[in-house]
N, C-alpha and C positions, 0 to 999 in steps of 0.2 A: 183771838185777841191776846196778847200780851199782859199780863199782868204783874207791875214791878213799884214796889217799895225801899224808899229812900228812909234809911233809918239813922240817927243820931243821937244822944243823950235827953234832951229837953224837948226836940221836934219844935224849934222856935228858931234855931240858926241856919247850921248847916243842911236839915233834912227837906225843911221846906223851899231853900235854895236851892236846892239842886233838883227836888220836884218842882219847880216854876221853869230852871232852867234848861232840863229834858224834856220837858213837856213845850218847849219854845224850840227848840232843836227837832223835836219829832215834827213837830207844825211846821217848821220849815220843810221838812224833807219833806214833808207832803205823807204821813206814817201816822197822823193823829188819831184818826179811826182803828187806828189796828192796834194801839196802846190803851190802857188804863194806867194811872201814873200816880200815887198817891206818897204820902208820907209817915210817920209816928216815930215813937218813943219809945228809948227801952224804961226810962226811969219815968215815974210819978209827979217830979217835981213840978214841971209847967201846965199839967191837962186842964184844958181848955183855952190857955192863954194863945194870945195870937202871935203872927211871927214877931222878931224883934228888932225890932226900931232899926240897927246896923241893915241886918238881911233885905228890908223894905226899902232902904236910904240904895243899895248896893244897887239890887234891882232895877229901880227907878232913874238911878243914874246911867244904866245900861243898855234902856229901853226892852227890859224884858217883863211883862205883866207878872205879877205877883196871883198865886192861885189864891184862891181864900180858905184860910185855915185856919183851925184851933187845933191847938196840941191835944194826943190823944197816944195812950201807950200798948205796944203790940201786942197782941194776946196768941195763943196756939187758931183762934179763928182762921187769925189772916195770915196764916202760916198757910193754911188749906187753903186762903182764898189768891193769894200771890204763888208768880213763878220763881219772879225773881225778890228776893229782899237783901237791898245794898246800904252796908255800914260804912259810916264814914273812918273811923280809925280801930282801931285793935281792941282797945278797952272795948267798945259796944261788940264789935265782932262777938266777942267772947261771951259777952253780954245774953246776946242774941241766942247762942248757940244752945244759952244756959237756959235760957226764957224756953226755945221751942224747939224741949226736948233733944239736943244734940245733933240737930239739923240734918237729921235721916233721909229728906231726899236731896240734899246737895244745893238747898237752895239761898244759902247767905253766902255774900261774897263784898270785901271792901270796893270799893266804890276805883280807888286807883291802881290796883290790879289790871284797871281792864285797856290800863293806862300806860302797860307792865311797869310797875312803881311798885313797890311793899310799903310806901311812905304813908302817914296817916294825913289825912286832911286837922290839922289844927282847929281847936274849937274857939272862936271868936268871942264866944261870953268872956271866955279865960285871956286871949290875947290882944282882943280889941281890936282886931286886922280881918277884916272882911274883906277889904281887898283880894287878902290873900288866899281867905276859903275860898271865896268866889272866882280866883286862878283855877286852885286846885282841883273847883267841881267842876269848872269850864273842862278840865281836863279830863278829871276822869268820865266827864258826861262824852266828851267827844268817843274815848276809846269806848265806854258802851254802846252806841250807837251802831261803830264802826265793825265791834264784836255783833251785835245781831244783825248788820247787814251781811256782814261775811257768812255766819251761820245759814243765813237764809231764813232768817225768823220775820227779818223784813224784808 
């Protein structure tokens, strides 16, 4: 089993997007069994709160189930307990890297890398365009996909 974490700032916008939206992509492929697919926070500010209002509207518009979630922020656990953990732009990378320990086994990577992009997914609290997250995760979700089918992880 796969185990991969969608990381963002508040784990209210982009993280839980994009965990609903791989986790809709894997169920497609027919790969759901072989994933675990979660999301979190590197900051404090939202824990417990649920996704927001935009993220749920985007979704729903999409016809992609929304998972159920309350915000909850990364600790060194699920560092041990994920393969993969994917930031959505550079600020949190950094974030991330600073939270667990310096990322000694290689396991943070942004989200549209996999997309080959260096671009950050925009935070939609800040720009009010979920549209546009919602491109950009569509996107990066597809290139990881496509990276662990080529790998042979799926």
């Amino acid at each position: 089993m796969i185990r991969i974490v969608f990381c963002c700032h508040g784990n209210i916008c982009r993280s839980p997007m994009a965990q609903s939206v791989f986790a809709y992509m894997v169920q497609e492929a027919g790969f759901a069994d072989r994933c675990y697919i979660d999301s979190l926070a590197t900051s404090t500010e939202e824990i417990g709160n649920p996704p927001h209002w935009g993220t749920v509207q985007k979704l729903r518009k999409v016809g992609i189930p929304l998972i159920p979630h309350r915000a909850r922020q990364i600790t060194w656990r699920d560092y041990e307990r994920f393969d993969y953990i994917i930031g959505m732009d550079e600020w949190n990378i950094r974030n991330l890297r600073r939270m667990l320990r310096g990322d000694p086994e290689g396991k943070v990577h942004k989200l549209l890398s996999f997309a080959g992009s260096r671009r950050d997914i925009a935070d939609p609290w800040y720009t009010g365009d979920f549209d546009a997250a919602y491109a950009d995760i569509t996107e990066g979700c597809r290139g990881f996909l496509a990276y662990l089918r080529e790998t042979g992880l799926l």
